[in-house]
PDB file of N, CA, C, O and CB in Angstrom:
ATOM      1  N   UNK A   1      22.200 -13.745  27.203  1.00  0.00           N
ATOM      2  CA  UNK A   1      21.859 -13.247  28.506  1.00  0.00           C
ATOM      3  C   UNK A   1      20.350 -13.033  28.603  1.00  0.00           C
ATOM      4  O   UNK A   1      19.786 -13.632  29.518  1.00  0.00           O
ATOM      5  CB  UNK A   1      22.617 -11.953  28.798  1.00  0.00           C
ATOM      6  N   UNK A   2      19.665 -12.321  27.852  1.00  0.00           N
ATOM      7  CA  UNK A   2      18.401 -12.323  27.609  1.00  0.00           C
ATOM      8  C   UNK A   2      17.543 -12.999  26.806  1.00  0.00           C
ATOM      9  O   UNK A   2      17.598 -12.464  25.699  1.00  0.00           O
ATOM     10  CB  UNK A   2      18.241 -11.488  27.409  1.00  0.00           C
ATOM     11  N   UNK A   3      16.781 -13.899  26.803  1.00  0.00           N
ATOM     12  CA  UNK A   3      15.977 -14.417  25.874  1.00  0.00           C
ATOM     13  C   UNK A   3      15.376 -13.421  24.919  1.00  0.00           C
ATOM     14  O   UNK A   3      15.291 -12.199  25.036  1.00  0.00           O
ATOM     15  CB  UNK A   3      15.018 -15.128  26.511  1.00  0.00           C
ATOM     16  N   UNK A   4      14.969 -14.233  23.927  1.00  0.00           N
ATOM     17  CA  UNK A   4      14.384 -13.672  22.897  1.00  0.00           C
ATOM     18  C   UNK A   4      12.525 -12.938  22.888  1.00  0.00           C
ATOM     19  O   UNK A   4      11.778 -13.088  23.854  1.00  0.00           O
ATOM     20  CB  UNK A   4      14.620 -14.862  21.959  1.00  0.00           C
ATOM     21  N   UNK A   5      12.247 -12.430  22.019  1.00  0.00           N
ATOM     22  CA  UNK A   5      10.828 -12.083  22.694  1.00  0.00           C
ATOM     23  C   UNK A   5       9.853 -13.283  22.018  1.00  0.00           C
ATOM     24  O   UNK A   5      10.149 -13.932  21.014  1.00  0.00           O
ATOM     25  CB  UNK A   5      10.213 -10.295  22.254  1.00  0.00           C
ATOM     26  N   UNK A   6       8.475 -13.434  22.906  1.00  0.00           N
ATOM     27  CA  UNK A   6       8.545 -14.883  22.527  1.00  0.00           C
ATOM     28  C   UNK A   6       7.515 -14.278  21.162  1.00  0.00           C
ATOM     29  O   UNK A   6       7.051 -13.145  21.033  1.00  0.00           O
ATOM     30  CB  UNK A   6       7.855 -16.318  23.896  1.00  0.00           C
ATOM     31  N   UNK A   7       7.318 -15.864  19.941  1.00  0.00           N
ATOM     32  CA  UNK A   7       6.972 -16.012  18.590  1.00  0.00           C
ATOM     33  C   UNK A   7       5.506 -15.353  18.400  1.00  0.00           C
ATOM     34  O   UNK A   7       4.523 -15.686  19.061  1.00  0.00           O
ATOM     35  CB  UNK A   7       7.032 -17.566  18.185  1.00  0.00           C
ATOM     36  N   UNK A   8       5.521 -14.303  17.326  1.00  0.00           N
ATOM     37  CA  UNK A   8       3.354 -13.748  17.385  1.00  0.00           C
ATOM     38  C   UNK A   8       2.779 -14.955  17.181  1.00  0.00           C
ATOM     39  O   UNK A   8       3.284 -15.969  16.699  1.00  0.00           O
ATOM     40  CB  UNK A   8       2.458 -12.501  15.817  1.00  0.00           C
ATOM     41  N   UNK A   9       1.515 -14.740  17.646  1.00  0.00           N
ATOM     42  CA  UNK A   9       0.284 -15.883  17.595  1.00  0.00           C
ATOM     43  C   UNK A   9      -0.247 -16.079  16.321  1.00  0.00           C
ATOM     44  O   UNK A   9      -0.125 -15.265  15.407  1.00  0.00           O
ATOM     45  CB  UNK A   9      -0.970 -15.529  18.468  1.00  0.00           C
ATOM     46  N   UNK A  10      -0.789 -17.062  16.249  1.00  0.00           N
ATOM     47  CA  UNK A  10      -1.659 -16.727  14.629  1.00  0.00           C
ATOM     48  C   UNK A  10      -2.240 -15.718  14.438  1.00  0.00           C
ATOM     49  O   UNK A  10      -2.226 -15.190  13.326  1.00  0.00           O
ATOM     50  CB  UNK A  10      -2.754 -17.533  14.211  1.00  0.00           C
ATOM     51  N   UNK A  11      -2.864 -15.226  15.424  1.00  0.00           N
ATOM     52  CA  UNK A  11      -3.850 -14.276  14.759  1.00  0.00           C
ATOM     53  C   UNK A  11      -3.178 -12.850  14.799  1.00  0.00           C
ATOM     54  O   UNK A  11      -3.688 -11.985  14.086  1.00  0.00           O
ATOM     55  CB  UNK A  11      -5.348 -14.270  15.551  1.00  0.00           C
ATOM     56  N   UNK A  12      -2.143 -12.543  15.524  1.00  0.00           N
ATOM     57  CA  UNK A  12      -0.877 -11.474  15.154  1.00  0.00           C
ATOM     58  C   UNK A  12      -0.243 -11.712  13.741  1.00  0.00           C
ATOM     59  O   UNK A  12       0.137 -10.804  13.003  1.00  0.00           O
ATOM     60  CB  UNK A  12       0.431 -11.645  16.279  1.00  0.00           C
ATOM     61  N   UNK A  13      -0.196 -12.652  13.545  1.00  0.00           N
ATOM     62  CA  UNK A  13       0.697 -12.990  12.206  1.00  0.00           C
ATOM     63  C   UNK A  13      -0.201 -13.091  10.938  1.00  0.00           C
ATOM     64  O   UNK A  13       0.268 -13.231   9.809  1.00  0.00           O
ATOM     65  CB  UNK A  13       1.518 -14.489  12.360  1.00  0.00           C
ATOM     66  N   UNK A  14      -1.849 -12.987  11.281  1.00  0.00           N
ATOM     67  CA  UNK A  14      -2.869 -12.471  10.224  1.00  0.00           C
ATOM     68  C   UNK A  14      -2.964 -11.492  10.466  1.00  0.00           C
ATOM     69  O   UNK A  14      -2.596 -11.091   9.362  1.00  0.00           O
ATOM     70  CB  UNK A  14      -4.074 -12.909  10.046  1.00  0.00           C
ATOM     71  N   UNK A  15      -3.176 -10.506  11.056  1.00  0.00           N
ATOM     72  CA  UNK A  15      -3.479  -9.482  10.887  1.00  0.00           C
ATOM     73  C   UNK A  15      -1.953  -8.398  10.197  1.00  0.00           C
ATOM     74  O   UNK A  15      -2.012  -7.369   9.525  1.00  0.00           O
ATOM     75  CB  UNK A  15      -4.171  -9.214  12.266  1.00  0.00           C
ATOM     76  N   UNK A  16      -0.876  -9.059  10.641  1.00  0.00           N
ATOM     77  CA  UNK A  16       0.209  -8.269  10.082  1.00  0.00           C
ATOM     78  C   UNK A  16       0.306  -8.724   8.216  1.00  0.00           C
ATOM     79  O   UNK A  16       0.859  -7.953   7.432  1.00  0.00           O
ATOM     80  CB  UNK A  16       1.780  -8.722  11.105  1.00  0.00           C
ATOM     81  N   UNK A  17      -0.119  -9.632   7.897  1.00  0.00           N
ATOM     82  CA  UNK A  17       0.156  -9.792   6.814  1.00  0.00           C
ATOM     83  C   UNK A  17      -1.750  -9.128   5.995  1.00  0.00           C
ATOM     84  O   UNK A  17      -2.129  -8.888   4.849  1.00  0.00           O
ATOM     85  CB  UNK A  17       0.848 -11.577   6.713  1.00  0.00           C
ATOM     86  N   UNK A  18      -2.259  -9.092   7.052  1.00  0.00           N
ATOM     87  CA  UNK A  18      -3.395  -8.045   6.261  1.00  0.00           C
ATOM     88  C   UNK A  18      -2.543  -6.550   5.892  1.00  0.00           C
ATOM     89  O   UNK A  18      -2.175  -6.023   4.843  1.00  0.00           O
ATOM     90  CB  UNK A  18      -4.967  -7.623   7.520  1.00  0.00           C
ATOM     91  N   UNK A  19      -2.473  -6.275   7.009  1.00  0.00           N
ATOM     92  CA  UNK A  19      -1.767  -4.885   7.165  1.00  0.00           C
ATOM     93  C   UNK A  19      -0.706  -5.025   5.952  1.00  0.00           C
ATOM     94  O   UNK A  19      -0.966  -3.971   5.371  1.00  0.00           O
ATOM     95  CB  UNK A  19      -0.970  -4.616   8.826  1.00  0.00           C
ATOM     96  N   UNK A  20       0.148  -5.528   5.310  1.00  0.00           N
ATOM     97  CA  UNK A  20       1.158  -5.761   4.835  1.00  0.00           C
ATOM     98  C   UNK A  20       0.634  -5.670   3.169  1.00  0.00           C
ATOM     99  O   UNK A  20       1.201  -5.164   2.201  1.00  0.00           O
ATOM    100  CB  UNK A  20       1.765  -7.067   5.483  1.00  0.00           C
ATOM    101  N   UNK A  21      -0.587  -6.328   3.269  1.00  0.00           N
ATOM    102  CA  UNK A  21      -1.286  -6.764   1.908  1.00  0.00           C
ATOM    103  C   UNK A  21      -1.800  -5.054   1.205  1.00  0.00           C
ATOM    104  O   UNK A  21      -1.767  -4.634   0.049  1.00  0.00           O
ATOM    105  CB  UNK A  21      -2.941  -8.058   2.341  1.00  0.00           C
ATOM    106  N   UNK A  22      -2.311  -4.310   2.684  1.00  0.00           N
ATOM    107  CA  UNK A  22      -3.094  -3.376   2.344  1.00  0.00           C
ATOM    108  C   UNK A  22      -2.210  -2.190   1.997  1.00  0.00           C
ATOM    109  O   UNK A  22      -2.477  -1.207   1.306  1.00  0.00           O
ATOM    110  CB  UNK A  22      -4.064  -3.153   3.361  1.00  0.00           C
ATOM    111  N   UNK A  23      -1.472  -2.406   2.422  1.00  0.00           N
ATOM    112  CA  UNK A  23      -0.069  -1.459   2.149  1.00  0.00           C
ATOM    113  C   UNK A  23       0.345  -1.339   0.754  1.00  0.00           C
ATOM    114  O   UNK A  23       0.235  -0.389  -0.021  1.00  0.00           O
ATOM    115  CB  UNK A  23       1.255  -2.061   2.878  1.00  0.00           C
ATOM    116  N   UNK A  24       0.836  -2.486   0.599  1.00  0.00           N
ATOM    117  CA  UNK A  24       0.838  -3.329  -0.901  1.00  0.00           C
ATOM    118  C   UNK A  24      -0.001  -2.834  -2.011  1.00  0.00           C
ATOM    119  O   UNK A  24       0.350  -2.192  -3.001  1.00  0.00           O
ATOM    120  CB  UNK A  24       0.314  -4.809  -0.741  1.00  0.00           C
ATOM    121  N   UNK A  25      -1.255  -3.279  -1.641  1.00  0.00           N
ATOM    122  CA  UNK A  25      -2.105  -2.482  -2.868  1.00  0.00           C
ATOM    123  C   UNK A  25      -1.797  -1.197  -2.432  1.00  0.00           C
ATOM    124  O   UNK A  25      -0.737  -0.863  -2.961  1.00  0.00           O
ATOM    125  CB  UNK A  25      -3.875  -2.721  -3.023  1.00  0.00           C
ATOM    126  N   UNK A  26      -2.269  -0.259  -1.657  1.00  0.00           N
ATOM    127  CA  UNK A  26      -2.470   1.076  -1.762  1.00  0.00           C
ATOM    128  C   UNK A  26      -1.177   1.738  -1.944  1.00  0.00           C
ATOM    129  O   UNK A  26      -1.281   2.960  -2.048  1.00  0.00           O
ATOM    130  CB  UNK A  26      -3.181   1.578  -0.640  1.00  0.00           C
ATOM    131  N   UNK A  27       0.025   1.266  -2.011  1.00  0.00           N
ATOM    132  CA  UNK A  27       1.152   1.605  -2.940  1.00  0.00           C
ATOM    133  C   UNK A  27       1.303   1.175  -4.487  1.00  0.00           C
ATOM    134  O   UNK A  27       2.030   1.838  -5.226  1.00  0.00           O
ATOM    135  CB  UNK A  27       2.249   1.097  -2.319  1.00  0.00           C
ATOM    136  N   UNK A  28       0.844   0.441  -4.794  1.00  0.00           N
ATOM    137  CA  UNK A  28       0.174   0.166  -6.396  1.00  0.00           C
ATOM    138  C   UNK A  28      -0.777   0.748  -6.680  1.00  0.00           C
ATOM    139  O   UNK A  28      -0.984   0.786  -7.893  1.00  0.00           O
ATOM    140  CB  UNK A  28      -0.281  -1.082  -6.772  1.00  0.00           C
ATOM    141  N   UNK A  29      -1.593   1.321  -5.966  1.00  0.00           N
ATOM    142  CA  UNK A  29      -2.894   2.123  -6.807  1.00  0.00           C
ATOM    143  C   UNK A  29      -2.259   3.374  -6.875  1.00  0.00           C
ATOM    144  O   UNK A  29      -2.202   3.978  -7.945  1.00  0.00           O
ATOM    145  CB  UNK A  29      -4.557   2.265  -6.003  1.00  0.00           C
ATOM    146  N   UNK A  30      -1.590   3.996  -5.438  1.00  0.00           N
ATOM    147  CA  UNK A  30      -0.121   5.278  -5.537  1.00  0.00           C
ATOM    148  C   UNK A  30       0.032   5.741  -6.838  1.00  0.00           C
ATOM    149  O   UNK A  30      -0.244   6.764  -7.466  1.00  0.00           O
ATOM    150  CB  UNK A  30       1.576   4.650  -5.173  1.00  0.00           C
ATOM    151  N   UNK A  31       0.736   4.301  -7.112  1.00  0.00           N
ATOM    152  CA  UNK A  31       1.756   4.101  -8.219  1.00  0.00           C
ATOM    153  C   UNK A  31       0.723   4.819  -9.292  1.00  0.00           C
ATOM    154  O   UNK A  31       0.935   5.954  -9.718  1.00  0.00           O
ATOM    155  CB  UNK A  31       2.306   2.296  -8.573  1.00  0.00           C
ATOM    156  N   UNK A  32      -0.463   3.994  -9.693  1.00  0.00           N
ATOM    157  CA  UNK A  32      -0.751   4.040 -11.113  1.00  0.00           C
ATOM    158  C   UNK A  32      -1.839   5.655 -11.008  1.00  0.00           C
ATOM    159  O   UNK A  32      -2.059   6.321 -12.020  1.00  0.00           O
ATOM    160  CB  UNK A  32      -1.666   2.276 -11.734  1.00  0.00           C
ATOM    161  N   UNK A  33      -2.264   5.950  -9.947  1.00  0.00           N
ATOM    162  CA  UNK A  33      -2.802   7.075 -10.553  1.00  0.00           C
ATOM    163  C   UNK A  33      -1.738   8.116 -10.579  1.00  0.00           C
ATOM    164  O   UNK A  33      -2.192   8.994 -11.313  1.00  0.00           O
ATOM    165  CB  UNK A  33      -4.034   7.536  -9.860  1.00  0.00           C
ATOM    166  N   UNK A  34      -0.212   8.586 -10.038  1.00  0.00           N
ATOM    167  CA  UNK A  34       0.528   9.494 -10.268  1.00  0.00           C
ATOM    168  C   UNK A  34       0.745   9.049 -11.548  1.00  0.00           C
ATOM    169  O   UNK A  34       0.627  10.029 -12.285  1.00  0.00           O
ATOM    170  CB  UNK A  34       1.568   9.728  -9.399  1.00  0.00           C
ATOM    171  N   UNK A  35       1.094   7.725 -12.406  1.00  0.00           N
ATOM    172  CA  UNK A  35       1.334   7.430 -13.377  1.00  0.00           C
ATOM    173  C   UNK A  35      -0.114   8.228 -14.482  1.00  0.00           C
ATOM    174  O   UNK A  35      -0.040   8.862 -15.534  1.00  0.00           O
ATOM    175  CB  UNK A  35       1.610   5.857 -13.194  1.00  0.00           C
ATOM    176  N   UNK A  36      -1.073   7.898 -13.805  1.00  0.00           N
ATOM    177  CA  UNK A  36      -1.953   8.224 -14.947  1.00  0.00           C
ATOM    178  C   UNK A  36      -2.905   9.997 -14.927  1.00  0.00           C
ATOM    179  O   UNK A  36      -3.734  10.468 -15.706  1.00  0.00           O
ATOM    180  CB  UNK A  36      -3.122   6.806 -14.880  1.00  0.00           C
ATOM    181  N   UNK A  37      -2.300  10.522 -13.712  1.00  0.00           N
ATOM    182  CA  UNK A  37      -2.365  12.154 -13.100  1.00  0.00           C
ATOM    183  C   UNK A  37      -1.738  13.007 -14.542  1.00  0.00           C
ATOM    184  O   UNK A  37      -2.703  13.710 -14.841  1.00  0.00           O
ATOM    185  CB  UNK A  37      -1.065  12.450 -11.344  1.00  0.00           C
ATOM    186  N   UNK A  38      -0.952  13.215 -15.273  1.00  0.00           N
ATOM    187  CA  UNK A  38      -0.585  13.655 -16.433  1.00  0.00           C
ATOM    188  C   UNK A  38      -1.433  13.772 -17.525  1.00  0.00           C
ATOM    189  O   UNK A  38      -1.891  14.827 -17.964  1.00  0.00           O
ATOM    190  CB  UNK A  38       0.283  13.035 -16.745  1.00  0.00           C
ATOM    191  N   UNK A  39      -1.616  12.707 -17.926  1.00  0.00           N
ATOM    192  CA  UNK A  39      -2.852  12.771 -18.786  1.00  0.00           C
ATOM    193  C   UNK A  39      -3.963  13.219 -18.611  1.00  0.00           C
ATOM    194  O   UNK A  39      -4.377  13.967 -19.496  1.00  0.00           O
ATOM    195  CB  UNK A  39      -3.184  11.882 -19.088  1.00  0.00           C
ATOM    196  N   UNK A  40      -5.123  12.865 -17.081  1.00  0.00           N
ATOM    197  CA  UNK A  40      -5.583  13.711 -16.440  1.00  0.00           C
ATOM    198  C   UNK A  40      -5.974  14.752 -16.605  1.00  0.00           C
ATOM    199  O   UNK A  40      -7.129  15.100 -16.848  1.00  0.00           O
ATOM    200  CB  UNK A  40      -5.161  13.819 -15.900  1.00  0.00           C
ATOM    201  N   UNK A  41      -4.263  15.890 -16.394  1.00  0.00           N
ATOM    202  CA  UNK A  41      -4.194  17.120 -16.411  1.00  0.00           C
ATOM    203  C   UNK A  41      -4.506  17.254 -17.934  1.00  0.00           C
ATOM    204  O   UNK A  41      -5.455  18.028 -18.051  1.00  0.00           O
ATOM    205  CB  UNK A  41      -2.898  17.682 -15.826  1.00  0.00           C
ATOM    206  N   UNK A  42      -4.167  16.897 -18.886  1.00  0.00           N
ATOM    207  CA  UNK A  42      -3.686  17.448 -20.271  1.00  0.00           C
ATOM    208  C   UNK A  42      -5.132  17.216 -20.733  1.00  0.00           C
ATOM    209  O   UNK A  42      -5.534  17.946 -21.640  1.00  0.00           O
ATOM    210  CB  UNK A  42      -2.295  16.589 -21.208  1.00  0.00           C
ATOM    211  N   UNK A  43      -6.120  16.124 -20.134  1.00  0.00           N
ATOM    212  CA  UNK A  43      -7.444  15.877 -21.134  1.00  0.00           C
ATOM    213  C   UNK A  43      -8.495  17.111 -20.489  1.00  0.00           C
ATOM    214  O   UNK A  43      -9.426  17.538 -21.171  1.00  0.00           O
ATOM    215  CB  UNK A  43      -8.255  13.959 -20.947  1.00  0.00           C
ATOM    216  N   UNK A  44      -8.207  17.645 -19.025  1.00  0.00           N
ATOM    217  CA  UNK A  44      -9.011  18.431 -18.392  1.00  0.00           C
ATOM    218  C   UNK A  44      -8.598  19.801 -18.943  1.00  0.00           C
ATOM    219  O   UNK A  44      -9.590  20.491 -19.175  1.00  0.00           O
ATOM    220  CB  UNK A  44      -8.934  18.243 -16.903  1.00  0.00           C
ATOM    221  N   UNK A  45      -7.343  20.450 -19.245  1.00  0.00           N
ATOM    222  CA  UNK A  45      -6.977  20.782 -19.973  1.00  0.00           C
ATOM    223  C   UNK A  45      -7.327  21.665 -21.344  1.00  0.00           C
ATOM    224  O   UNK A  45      -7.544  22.868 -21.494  1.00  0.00           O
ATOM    225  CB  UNK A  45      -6.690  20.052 -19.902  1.00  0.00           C
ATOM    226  N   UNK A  46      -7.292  20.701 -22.150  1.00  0.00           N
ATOM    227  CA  UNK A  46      -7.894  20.410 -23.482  1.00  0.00           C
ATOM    228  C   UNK A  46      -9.902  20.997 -23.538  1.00  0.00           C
ATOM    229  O   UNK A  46     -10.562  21.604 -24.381  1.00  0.00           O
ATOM    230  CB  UNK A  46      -7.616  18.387 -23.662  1.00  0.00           C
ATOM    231  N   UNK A  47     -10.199  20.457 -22.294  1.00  0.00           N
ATOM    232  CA  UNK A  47     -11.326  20.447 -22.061  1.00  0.00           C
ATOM    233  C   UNK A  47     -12.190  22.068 -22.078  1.00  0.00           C
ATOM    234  O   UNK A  47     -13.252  22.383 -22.615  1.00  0.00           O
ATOM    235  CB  UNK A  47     -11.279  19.695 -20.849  1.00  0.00           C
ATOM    236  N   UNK A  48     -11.230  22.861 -21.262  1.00  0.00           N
ATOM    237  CA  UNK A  48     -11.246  24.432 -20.922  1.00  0.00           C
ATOM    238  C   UNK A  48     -10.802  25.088 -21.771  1.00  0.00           C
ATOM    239  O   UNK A  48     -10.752  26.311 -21.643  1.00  0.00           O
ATOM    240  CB  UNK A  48     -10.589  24.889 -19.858  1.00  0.00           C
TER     241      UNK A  48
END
């Protein structure tokens, strides 16, 4: 009954896969400094 909405343009479909990319890393960098926040604590720590 209703058509579909029509297809993004190229340059919608770059910028979403920027957006997508940047996401990407900054959930991997997330990742590794909660991963590496422990140690962190324990060398600052140690330090005092």
């Amino acid at each position: 009954m209703f058509g579909a909405p029509p297809p993004p343009s190229a340059e919608e479909l770059r910028q979403q896969e920027a957006l997508a990319s940047q996401t990407v890393y900054g959930a991997l960098a997330t990742c590794v400094l909660l991963y590496l926040s422990p140690f962190a604590v324990d060398y600052v720590s140690k330090l005092v």
